[in-house]
C-alpha positions in Angstrom: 110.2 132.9 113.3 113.8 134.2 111.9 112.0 134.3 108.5 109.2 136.3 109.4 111.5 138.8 111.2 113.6 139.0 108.1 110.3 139.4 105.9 108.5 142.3 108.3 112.1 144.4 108.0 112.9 144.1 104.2 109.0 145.0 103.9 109.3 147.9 106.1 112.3 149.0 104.9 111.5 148.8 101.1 109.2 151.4 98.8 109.2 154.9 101.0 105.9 155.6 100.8 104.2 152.7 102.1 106.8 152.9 104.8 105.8 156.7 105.1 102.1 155.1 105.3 102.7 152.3 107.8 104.5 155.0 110.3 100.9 157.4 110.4 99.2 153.9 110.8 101.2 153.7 113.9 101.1 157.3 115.0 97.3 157.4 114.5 97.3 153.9 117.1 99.1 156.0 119.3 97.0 158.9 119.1 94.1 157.2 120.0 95.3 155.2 122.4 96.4 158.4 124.4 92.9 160.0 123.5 91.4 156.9 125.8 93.8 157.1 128.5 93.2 161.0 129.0 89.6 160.6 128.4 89.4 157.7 131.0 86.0 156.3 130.2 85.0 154.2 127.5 83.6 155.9 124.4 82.3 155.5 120.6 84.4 155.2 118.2 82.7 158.1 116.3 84.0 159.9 119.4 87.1 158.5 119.3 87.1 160.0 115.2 86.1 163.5 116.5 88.1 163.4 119.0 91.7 162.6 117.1 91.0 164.3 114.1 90.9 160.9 111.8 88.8 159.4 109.5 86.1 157.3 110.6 86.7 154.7 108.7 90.5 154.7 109.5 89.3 154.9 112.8 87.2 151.8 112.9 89.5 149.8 111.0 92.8 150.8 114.0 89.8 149.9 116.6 89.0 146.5 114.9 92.8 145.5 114.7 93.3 146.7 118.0 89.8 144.4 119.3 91.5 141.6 117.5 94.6 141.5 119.7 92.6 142.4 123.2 94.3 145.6 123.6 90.8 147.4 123.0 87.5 145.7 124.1 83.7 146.3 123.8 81.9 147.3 127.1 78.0 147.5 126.7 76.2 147.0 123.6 75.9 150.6 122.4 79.5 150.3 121.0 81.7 151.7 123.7 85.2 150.2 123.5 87.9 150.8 126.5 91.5 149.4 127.2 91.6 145.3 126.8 93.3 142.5 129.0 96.3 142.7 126.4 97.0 146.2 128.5 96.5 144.9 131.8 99.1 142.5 130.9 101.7 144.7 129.1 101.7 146.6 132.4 101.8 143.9 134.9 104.9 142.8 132.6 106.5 146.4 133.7 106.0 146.4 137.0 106.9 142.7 137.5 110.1 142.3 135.7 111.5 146.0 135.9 113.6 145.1 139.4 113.6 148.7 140.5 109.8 149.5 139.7 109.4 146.1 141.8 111.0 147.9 144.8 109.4 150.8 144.6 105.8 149.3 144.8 107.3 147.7 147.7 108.0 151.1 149.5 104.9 152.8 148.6 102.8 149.6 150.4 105.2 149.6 153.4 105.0 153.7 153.8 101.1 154.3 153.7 100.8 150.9 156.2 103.4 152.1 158.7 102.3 155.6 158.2 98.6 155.5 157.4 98.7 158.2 154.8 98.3 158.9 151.5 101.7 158.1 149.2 102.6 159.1 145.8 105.0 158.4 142.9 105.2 161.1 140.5 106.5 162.3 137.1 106.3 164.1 134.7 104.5 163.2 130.7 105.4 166.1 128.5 105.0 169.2 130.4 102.4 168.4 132.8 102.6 166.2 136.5 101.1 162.9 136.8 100.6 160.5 139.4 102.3 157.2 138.6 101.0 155.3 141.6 99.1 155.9 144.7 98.4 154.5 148.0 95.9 155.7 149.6 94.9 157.3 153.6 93.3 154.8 155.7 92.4 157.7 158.4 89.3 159.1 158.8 90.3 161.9 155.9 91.0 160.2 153.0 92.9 162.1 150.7 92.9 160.3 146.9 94.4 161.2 143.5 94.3 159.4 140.4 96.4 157.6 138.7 97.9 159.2 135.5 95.5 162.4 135.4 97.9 165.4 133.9 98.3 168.5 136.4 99.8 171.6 135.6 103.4 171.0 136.8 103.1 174.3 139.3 99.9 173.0 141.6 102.6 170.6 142.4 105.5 169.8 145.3 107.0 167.1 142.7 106.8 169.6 140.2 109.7 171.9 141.7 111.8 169.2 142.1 111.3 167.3 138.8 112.7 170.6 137.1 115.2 171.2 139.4 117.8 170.6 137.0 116.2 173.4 134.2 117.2 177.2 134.5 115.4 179.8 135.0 114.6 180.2 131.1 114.4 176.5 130.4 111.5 176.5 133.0 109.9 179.7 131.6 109.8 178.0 127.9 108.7 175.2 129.4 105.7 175.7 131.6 102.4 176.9 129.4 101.6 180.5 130.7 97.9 179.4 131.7 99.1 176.3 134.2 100.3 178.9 136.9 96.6 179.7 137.2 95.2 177.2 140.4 92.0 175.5 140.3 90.1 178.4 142.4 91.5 181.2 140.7 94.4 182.4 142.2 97.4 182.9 140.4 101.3 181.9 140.9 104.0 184.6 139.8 105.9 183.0 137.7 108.9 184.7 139.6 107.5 182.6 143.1 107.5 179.1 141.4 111.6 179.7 140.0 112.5 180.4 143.5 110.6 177.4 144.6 112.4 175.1 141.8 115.7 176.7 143.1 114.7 176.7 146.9 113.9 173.0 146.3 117.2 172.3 143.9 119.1 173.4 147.2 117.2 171.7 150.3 116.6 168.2 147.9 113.2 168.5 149.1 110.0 170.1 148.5 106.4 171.3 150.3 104.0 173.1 149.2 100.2 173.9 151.2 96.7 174.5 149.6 97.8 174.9 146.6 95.4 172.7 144.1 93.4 171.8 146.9 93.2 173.7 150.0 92.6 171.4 151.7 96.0 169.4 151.3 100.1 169.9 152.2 102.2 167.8 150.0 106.1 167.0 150.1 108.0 165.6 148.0 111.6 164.1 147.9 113.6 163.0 144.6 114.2 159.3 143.3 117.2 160.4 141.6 118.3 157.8 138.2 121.9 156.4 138.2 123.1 159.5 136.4 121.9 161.1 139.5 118.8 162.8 137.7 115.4 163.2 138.9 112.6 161.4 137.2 110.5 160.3 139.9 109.5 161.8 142.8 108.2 159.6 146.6 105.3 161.9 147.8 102.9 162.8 151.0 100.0 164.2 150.6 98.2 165.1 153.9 95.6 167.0 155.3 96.8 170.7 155.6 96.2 170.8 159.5 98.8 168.3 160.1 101.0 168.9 163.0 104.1 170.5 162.4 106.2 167.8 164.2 104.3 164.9 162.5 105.0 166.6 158.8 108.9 167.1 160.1 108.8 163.1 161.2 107.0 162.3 157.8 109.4 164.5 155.9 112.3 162.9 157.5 111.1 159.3 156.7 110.1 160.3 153.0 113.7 161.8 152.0 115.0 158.4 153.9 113.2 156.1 151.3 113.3 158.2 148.6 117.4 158.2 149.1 117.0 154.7 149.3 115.7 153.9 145.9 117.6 156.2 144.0 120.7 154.3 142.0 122.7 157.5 141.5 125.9 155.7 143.6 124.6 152.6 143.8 
């Protein structure tokens, strides 16, 4: 094994163009394999081509090697390909042995079965919101997202408190001009969403209503990292008639966990 290792470095670091070569192999692997996960279905490969910009052939031949180790697999016999059992494992190996991923799993299934409602962990991926994980409402209005779709960061309570820590201008070169534009039309000043990201900086909390649904309120509280920033965020997402005292009890119990898994301190 210490041979091989020594072999695939000298190899890699040797002539510069085939290392040059070997790193848009790997880029165009990573393309693609973001190409599947945003498209969330499984498609051709010709697809997949059109889709990334890359040759077909180069394409088939990434697909192939990436059948031959399970990460890809066929579904159907009209050559669909989707994520393998390779990536089912590589994720149940993050969320098994990362200790503090562990925990929080653990407080997302105790919140949504002591509380009954729907509970989120956010983040960002580039510029945009994404769920991380979801539990979802057991009551009679079931209120579902899913699972690593990107979001415009301003339809979002997480969103004003995962850029809490960027001024005013960072935010402004950060968020595209078109994602302050909701679902049905209506538009967010730009001016409104800073003074939610500071209002939210301040109170260590966030809500927003009917937003990109109308139909929902969300809150948000920060899971700050040990340097006491805020990567994650512990979220409620309920129907927008909720009672004002059973949001305030929700709210309460949502900054009380959220504190608790944060290791700034700890």
């Amino acid at each position: 094994m210490s041979d091989g290792a020594t072999g695939l470095i000298e190899t890699e670091a040797g002539a510069g163009p085939r290392h040059g070569e070997r790193r848009r192999g790997i880029d165009r692997v990573i393309v693609l394999l973001e190409a599947l996960l945003r498209h969330r279905a499984p498609m051709r490969v010709g697809d997949i081509a059109r889709m990334i910009g890359a040759p077909r052939s180069t394409t088939y031949e990434i697909v192939n090697s990436l059948l031959e180790a399970e990460m890809l697999e066929n579904v159907g016999t009209e050559g669909y390909v989707y994520f393998g059992r390779a990536m089912h494992l590589f994720g149940w190996a993050y969320s098994h042995h990362n200790a503090h991923y562990r925990r929080i799993i653990e407080t997302l299934d105790r919140m949504a079965a002591e509380t009954g409602e729907t509970v989120q962990l956010c983040g960002l991926r580039g510029n945009k919101y994404i769920v991380l994980d979801c539990r979802d409402s057991s009551g009679p209005f079931r209120i579902s997202s899913d699972v690593g779709v990107e979001v415009p960061i301003p339809w979002t309570a997480s969103g004003r408190l995962l850029l809490a820590h960027m001024s005013e201008e960072e935010v402004k070169d950060f968020i595209p001009p078109g994602d302050y534009k909701l679902p049905d039309g209506r538009v967010i000043a730009p001016a409104e969403f800073f003074s939610d990201v500071a209002l939210a900086r301040q109170q260590g909390f966030s809500e927003t209503a009917a937003l990109a649904d109308r139909f929902t309120w969300c809150m948000a509280a920060p899971i700050r990292d040990g340097h006491g920033a805020i990567n994650k965020t512990l979220c409620f997402v309920l129907p927008v008639d909720t009672p004002e005292a059973r949001r305030s009890e929700l709210l309460a119990l949502l900054c009380e966990r959220a504190r608790a898994l944060s290791l700034a301190g700890s």
